[in-house]
DODOBA-590161 format. One record per atom (N, C-alpha, C, O): x, y, z; atom name; residue number from 1. Coordinates in nm, 3 decimals, always signed. Example, Ala and Ser with C-alpha at 12.3 -4.5 7.8 and 13.67 -1.06 7.14 Angstrom:
2
LOKOL      xx      yy      zz atomo num
LOKOL  +1.319  -0.569  +0.780     N   1
LOKOL  +1.230  -0.450  +0.780    CA   1
LOKOL  +1.320  -0.330  +0.780     C   1
LOKOL  +1.424  -0.332  +0.846     O   1
LOKOL  +1.285  -0.225  +0.708     N   2
LOKOL  +1.367  -0.106  +0.714    CA   2
LOKOL  +1.290  +0.003  +0.787     C   2
LOKOL  +1.341  +0.114  +0.804     O   2
END
This chain:
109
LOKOL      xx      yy      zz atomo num
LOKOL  +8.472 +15.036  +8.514     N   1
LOKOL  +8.394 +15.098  +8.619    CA   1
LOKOL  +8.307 +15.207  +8.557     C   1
LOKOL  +8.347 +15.267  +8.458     O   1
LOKOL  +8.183 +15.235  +8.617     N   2
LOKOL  +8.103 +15.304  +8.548    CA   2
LOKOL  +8.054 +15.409  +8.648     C   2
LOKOL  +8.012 +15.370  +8.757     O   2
LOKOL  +8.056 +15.550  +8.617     N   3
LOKOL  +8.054 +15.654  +8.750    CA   3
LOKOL  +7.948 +15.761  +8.702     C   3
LOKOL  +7.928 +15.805  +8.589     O   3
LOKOL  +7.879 +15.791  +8.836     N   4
LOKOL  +7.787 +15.918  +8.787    CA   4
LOKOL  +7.781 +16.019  +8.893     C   4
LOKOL  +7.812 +15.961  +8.998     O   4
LOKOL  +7.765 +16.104  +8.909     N   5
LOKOL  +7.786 +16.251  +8.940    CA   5
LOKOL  +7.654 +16.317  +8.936     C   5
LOKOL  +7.589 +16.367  +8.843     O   5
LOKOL  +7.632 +16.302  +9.071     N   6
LOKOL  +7.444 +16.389  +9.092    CA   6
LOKOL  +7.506 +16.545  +9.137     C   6
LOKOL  +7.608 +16.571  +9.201     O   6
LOKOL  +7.397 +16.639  +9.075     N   7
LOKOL  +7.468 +16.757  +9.122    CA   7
LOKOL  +7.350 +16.826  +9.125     C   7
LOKOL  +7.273 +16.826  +9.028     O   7
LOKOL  +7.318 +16.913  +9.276     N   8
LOKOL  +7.181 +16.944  +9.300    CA   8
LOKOL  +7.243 +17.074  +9.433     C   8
LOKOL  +7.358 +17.115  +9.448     O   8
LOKOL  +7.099 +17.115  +9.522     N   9
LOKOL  +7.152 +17.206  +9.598    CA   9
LOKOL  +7.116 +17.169  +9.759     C   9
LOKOL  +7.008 +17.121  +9.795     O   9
LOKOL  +7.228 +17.201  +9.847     N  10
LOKOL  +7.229 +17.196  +9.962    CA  10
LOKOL  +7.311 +17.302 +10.062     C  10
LOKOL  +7.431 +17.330 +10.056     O  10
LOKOL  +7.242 +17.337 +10.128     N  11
LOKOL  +7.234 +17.429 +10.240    CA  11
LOKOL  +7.372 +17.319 +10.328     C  11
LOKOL  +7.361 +17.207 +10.378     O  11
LOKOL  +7.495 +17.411 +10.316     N  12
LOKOL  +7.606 +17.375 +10.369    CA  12
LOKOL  +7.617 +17.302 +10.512     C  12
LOKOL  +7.704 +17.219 +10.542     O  12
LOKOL  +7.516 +17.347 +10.592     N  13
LOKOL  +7.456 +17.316 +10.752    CA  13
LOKOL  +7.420 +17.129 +10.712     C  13
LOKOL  +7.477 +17.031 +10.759     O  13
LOKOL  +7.375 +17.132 +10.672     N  14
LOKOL  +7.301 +16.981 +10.649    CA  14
LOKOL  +7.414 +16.872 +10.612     C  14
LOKOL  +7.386 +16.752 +10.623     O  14
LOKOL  +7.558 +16.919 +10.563     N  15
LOKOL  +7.638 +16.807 +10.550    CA  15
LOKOL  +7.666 +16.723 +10.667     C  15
LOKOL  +7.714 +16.612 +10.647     O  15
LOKOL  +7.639 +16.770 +10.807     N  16
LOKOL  +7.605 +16.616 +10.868    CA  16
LOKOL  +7.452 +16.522 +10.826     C  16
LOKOL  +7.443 +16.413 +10.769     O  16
LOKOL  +7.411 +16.556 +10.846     N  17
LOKOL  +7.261 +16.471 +10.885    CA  17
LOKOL  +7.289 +16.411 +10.716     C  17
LOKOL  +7.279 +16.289 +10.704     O  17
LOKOL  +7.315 +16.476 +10.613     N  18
LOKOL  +7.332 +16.386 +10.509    CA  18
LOKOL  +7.436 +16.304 +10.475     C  18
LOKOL  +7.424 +16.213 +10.392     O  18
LOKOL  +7.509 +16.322 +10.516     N  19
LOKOL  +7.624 +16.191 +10.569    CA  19
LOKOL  +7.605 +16.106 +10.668     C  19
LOKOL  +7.679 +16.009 +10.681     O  19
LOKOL  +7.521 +16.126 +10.736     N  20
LOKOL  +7.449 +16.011 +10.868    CA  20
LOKOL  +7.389 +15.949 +10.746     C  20
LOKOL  +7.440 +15.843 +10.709     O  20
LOKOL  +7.260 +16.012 +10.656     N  21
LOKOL  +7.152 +15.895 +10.596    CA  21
LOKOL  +7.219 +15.818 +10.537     C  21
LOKOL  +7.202 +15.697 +10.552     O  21
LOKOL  +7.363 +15.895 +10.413     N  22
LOKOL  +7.426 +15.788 +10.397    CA  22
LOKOL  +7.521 +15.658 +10.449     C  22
LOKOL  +7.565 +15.554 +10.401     O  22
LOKOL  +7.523 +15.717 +10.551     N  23
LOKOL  +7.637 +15.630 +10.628    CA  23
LOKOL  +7.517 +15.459 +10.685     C  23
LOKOL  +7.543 +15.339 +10.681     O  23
LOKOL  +7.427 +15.512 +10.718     N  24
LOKOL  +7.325 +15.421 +10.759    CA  24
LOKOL  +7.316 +15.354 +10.645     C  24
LOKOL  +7.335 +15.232 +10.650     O  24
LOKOL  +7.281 +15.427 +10.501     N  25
LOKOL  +7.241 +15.327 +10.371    CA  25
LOKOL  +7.352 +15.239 +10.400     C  25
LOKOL  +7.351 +15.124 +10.442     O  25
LOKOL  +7.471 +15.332 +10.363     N  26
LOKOL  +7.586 +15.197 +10.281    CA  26
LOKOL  +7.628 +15.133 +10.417     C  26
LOKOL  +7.747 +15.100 +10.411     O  26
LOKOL  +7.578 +15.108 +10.520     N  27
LOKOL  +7.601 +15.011 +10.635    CA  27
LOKOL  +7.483 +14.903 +10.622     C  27
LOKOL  +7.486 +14.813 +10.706     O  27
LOKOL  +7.387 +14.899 +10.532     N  28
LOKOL  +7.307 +14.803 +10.484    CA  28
LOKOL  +7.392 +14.720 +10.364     C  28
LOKOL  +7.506 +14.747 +10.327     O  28
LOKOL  +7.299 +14.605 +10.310     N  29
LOKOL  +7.360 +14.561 +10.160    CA  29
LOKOL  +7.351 +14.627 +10.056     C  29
LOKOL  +7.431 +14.608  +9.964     O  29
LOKOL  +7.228 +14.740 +10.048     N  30
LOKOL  +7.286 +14.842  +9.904    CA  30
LOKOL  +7.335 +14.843  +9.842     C  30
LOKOL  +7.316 +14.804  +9.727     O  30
LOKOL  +7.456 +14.908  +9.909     N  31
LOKOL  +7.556 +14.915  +9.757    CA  31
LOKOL  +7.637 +14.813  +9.723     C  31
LOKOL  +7.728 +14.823  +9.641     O  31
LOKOL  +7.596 +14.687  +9.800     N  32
LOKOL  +7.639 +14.566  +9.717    CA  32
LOKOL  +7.548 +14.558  +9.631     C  32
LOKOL  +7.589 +14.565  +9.515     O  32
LOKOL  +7.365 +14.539  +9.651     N  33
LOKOL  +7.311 +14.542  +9.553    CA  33
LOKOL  +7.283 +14.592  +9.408     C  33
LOKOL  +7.261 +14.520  +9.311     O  33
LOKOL  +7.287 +14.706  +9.411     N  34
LOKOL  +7.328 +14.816  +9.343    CA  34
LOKOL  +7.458 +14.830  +9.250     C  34
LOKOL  +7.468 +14.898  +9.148     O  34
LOKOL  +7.564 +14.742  +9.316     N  35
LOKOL  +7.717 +14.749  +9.244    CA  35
LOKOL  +7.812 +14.863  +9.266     C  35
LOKOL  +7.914 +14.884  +9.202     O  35
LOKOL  +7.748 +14.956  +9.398     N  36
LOKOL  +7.842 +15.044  +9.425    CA  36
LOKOL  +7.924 +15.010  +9.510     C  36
LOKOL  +7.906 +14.953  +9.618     O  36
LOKOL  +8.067 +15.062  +9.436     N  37
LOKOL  +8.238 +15.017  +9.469    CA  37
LOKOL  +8.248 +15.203  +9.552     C  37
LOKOL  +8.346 +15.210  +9.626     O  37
LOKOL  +8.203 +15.275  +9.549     N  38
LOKOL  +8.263 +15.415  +9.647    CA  38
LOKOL  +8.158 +15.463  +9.605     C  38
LOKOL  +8.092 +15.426  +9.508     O  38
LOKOL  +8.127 +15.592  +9.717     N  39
LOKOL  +8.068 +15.656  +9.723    CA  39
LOKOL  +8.117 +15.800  +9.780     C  39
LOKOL  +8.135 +15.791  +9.902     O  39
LOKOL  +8.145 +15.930  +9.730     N  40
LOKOL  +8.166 +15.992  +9.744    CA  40
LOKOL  +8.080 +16.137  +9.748     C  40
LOKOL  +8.017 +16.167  +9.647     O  40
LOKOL  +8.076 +16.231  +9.871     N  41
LOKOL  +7.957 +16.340  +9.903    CA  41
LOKOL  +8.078 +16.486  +9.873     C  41
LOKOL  +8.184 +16.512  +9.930     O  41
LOKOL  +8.011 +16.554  +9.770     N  42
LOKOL  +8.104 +16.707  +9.847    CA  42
LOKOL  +8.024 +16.807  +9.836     C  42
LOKOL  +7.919 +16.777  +9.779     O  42
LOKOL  +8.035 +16.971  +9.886     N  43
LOKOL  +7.984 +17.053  +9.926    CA  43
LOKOL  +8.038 +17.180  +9.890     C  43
LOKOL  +8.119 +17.237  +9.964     O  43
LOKOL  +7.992 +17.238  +9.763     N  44
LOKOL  +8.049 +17.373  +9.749    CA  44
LOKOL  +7.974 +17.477  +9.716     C  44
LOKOL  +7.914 +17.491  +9.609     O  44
LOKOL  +7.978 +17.566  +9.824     N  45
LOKOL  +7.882 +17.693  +9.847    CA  45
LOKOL  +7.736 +17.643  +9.782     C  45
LOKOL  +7.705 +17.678  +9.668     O  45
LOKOL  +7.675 +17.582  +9.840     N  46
LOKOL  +7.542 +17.573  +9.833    CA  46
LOKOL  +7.471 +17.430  +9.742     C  46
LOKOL  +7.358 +17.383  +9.731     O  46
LOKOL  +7.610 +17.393  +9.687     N  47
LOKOL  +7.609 +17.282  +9.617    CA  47
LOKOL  +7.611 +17.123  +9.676     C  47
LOKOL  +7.657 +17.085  +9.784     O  47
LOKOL  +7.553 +17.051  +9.584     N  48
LOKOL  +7.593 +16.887  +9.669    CA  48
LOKOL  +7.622 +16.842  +9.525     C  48
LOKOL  +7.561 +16.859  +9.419     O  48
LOKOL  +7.748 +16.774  +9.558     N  49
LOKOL  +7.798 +16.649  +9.441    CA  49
LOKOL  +7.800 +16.546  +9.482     C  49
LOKOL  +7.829 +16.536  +9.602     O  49
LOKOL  +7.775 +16.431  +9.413     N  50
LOKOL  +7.758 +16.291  +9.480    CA  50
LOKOL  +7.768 +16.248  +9.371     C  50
LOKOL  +7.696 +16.266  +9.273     O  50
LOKOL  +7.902 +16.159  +9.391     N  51
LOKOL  +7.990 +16.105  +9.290    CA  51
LOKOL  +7.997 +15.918  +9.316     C  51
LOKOL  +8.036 +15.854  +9.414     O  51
LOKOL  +7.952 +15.881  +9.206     N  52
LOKOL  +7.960 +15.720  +9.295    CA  52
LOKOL  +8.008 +15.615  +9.187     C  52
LOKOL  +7.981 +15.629  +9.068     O  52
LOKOL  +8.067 +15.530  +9.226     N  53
LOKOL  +8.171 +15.434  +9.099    CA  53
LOKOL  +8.070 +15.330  +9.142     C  53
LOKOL  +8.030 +15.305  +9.256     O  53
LOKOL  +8.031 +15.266  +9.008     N  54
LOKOL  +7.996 +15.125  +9.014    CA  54
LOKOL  +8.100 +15.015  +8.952     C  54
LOKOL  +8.201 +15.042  +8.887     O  54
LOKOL  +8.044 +14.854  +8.992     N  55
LOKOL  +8.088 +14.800  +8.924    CA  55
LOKOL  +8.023 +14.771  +8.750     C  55
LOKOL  +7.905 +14.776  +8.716     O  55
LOKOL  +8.146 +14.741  +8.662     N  56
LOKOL  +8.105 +14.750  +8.542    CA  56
LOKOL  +8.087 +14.862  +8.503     C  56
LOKOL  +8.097 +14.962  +8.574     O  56
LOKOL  +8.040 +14.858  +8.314     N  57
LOKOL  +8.020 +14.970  +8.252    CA  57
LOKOL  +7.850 +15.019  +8.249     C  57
LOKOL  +7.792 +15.102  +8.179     O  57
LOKOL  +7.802 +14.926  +8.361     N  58
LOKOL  +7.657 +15.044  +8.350    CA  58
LOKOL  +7.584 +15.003  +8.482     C  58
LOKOL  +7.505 +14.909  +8.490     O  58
LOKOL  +7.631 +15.112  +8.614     N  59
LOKOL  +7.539 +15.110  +8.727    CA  59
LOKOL  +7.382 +15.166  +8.700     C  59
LOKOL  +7.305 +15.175  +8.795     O  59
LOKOL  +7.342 +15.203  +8.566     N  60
LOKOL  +7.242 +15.187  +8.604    CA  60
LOKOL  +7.077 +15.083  +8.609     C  60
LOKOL  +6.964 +15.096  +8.655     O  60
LOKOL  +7.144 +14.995  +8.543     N  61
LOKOL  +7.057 +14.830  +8.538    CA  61
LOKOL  +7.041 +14.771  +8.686     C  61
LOKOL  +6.947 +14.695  +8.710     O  61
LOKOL  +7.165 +14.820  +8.820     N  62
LOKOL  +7.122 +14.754  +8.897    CA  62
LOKOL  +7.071 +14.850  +9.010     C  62
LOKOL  +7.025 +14.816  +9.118     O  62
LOKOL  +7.088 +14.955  +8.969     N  63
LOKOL  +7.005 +15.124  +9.043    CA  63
LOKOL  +6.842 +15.040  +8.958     C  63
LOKOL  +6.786 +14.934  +8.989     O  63
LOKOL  +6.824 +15.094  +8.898     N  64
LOKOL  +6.679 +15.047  +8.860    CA  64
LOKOL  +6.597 +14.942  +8.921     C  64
LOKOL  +6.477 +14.944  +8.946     O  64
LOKOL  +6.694 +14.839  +8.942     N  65
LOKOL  +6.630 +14.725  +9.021    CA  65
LOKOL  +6.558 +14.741  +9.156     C  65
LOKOL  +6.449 +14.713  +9.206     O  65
LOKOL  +6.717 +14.823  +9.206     N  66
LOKOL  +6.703 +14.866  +9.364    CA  66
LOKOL  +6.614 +14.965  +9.388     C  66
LOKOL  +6.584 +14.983  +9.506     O  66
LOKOL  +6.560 +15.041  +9.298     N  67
LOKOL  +6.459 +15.118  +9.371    CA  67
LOKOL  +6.359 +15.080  +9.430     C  67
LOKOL  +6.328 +15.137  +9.535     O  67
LOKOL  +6.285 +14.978  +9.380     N  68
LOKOL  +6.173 +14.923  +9.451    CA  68
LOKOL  +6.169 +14.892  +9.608     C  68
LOKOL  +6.080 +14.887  +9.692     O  68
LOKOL  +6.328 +14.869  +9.606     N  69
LOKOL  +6.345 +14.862  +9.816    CA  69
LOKOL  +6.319 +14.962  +9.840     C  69
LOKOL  +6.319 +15.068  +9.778     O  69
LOKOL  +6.287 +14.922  +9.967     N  70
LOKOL  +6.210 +15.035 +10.064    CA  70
LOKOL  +6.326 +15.092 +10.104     C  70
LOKOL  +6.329 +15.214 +10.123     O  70
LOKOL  +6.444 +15.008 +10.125     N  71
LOKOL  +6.510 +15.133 +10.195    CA  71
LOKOL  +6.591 +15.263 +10.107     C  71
LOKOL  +6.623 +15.371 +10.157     O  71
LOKOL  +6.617 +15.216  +9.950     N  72
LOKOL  +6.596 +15.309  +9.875    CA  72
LOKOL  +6.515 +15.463  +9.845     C  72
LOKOL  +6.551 +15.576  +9.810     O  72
LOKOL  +6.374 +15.391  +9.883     N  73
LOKOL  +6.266 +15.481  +9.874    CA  73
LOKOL  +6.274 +15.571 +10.017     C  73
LOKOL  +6.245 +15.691 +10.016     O  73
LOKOL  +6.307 +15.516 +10.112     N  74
LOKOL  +6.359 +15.574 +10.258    CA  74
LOKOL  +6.408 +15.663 +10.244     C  74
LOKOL  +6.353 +15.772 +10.260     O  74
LOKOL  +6.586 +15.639 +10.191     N  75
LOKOL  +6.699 +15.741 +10.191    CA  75
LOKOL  +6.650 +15.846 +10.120     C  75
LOKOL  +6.666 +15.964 +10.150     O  75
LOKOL  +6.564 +15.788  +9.985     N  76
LOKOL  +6.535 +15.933  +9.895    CA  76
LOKOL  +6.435 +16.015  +9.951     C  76
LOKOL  +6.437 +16.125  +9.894     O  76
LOKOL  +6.335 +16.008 +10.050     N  77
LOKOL  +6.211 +16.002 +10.140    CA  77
LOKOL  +6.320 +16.131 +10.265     C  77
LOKOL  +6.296 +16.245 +10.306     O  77
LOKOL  +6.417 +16.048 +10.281     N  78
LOKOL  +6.511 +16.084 +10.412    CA  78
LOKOL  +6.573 +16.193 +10.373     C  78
LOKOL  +6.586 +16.268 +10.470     O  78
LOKOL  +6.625 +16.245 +10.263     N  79
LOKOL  +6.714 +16.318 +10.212    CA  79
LOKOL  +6.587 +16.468 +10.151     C  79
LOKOL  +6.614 +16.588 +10.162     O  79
LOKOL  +6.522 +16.439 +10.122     N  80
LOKOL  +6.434 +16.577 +10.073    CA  80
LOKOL  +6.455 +16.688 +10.160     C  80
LOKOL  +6.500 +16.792 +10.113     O  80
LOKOL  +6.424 +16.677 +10.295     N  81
LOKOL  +6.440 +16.769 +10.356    CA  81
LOKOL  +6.569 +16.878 +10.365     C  81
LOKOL  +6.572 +16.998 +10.392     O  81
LOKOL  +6.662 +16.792 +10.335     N  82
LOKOL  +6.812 +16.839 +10.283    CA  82
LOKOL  +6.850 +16.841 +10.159     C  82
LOKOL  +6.939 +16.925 +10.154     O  82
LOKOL  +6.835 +16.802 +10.069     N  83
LOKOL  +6.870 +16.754  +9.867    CA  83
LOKOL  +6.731 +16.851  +9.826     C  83
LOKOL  +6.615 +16.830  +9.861     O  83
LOKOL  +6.783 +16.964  +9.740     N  84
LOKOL  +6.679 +17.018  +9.624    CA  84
LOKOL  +6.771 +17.055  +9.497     C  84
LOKOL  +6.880 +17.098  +9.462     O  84
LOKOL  +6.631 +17.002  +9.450     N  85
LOKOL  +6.694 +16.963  +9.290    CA  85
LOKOL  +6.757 +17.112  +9.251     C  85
LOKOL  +6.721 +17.216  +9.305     O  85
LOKOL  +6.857 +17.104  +9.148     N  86
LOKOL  +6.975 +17.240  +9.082    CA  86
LOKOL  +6.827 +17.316  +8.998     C  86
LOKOL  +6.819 +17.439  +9.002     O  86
LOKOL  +6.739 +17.254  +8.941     N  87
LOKOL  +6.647 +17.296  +8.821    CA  87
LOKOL  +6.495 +17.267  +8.896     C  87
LOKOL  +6.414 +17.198  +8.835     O  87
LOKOL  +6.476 +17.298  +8.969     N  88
LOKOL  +6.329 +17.249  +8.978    CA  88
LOKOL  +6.219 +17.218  +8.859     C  88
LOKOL  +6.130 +17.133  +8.864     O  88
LOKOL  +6.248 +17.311  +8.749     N  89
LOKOL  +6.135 +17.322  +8.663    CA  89
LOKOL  +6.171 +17.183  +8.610     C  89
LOKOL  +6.080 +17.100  +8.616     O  89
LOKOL  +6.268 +17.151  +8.567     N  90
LOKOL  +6.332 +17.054  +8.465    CA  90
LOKOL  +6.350 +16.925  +8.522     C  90
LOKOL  +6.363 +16.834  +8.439     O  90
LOKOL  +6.355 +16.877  +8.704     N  91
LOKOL  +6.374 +16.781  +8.764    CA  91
LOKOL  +6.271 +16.683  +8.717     C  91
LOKOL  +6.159 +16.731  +8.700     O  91
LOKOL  +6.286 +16.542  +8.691     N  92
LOKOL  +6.142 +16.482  +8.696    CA  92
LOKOL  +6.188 +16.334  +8.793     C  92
LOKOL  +6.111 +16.267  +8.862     O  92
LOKOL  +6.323 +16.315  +8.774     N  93
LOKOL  +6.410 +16.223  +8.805    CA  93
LOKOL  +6.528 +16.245  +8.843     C  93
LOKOL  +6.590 +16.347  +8.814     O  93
LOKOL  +6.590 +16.118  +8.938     N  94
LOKOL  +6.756 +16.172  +8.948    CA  94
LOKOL  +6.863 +16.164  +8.880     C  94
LOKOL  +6.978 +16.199  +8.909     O  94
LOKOL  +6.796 +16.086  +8.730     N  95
LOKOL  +6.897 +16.134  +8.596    CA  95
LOKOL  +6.871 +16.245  +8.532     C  95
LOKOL  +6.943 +16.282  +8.440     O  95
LOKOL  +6.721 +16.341  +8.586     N  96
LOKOL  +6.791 +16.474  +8.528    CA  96
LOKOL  +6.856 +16.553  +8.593     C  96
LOKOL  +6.861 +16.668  +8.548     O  96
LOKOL  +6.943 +16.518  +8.742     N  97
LOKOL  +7.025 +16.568  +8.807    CA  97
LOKOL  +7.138 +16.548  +8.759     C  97
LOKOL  +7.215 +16.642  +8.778     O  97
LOKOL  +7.195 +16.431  +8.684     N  98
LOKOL  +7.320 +16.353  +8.624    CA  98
LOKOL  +7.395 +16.442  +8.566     C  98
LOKOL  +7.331 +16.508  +8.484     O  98
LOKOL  +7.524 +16.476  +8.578     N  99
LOKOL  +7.597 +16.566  +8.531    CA  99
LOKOL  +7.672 +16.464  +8.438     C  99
LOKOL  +7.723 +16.360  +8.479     O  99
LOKOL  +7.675 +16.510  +8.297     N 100
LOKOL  +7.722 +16.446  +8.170    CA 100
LOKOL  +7.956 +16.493  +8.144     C 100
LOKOL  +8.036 +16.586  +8.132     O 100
LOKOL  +7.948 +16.377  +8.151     N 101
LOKOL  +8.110 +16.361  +8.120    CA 101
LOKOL  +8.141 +16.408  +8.035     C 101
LOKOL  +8.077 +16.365  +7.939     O 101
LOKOL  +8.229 +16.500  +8.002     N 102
LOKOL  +8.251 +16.532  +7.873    CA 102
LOKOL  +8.458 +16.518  +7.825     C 102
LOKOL  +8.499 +16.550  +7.713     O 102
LOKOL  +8.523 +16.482  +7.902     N 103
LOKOL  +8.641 +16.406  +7.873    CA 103
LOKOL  +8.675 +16.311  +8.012     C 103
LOKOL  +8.640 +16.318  +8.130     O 103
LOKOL  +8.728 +16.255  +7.964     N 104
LOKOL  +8.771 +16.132  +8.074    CA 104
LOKOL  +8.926 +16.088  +8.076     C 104
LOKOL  +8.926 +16.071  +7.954     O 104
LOKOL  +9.008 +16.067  +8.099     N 105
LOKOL  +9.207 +16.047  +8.104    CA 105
LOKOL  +9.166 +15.966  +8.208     C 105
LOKOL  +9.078 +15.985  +8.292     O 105
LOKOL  +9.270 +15.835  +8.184     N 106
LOKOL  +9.320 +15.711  +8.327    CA 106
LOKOL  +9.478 +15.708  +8.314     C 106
LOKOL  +9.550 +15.734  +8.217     O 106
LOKOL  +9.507 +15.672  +8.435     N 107
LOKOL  +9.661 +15.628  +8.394    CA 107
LOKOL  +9.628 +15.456  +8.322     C 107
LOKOL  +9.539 +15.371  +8.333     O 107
LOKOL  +9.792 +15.477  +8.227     N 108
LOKOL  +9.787 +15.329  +8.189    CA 108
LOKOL  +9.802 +15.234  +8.282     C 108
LOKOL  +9.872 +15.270  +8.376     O 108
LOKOL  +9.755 +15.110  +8.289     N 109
LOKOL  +9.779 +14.959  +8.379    CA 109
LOKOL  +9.917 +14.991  +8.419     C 109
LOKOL  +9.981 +14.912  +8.488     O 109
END
């Protein structure tokens, strides 16, 4: 499984309406398209984490694909008003939001 971790800023008030856009996405085929197995939102003091497991070792070959849907371009369209980037100067994309792993532990099988 292959997981990434967006980490940006949000005004604590907005964790509904941004759990509606998502709730609408992943009630489409999305995150079948895409290969997302969970999706996870959290909220700390001013923060947004958005944590999401794909299938396989690299969701991002089938994120790339999916952007070209519109309803991709929607949610990200839909979400501005609520989602600002952690770095403005440094944002250009939402892999320079990507928060980098730096140890990882599983239980054994």
């Amino acid at each position: 499984m292959h997981s990434t971790l967006i980490v940006a800023r949000m005004a604590p008030a907005s964790m509904d309406d941004v759990g509606r856009l998502f709730q609408e996405f992943d009630d489409t085929d999305m995150p079948h398209r895409m290969g997302t197995r969970r999706r996870q939102l959290f909220s700390y003091q001013g923060l947004y984490f958005h944590l999401q497991d794909f299938d396989g070792d690299d969701g991002g070959t089938r994120i790339e694909a999916a952007k070209d849907d519109a309803r991709f371009r929607r949610i990200s369209d839909d979400l501005k008003p609520f989602i600002q980037a952690y770095d403005p100067e440094t944002w250009r994309s939402p892999a320079d939001a990507m928060a980098r792993r730096f140890y990882h532990w599983q239980a054994p099988a």
